[in-house]
C-alpha positions in Angstrom: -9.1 -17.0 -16.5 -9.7 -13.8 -15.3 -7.9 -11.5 -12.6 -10.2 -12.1 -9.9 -10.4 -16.1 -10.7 -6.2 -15.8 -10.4 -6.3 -14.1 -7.5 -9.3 -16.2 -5.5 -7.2 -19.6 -6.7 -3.6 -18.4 -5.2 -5.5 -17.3 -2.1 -7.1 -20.6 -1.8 -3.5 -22.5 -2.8 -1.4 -20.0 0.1 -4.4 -20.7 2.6 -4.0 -24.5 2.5 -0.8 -24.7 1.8 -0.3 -22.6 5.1 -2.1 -24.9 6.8 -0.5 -27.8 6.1 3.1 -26.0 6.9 1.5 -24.6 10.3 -0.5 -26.8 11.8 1.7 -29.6 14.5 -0.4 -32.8 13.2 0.3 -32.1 9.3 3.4 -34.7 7.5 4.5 -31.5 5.9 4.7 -29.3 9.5 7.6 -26.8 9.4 6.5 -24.1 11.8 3.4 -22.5 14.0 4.3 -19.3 12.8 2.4 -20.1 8.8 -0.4 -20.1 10.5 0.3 -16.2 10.7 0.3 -16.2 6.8 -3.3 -17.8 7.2 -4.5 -15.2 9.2 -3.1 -12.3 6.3 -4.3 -14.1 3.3 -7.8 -14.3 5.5 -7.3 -10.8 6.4 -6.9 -9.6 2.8 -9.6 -11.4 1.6 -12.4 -10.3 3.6 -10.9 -6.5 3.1 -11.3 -7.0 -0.3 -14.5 -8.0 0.4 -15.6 -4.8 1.8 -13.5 -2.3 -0.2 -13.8 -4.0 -3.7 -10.1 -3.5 -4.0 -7.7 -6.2 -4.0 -3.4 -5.4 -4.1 -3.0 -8.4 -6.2 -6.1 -8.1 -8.3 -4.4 -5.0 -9.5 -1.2 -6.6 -10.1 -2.8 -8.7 -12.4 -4.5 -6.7 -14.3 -1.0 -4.9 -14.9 0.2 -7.8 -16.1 -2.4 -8.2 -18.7 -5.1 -10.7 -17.6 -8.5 -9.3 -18.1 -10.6 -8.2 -15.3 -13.6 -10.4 -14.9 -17.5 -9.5 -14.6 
């Protein structure tokens, strides 16, 4: 896989697992308050977006895994 494959999969893991932890009528609830880690991955997604820069894109590139096309 490439870095930007990585990096769209955790997002998409963190955003529903997020969910699940935040929202009242999930078996898994914990706490409103992950909803707030919703709102960042969203955030940093649509930045990314716009700016064609990604913080973890990068981090994964450093760690080896070829950037993608």
């Amino acid at each position: 896989m490439s870095s930007w494959q990585i990096v769209r999969v955790v997002a998409g893991v963190f955003i529903l697992l997020s969910v699940a932890l935040g929202a009242p009528s999930s078996p898994i609830f914990v706490s409103e308050w992950w909803l707030a880690f919703t709102l960042f991955v969203g955030a940093n997604l649509l930045q990314s977006g716009f700016t064609r820069w990604c913080l973890m894109e990068t981090i994964m590139r450093k760690l080896g895994f070829q950037a993608g096309n």
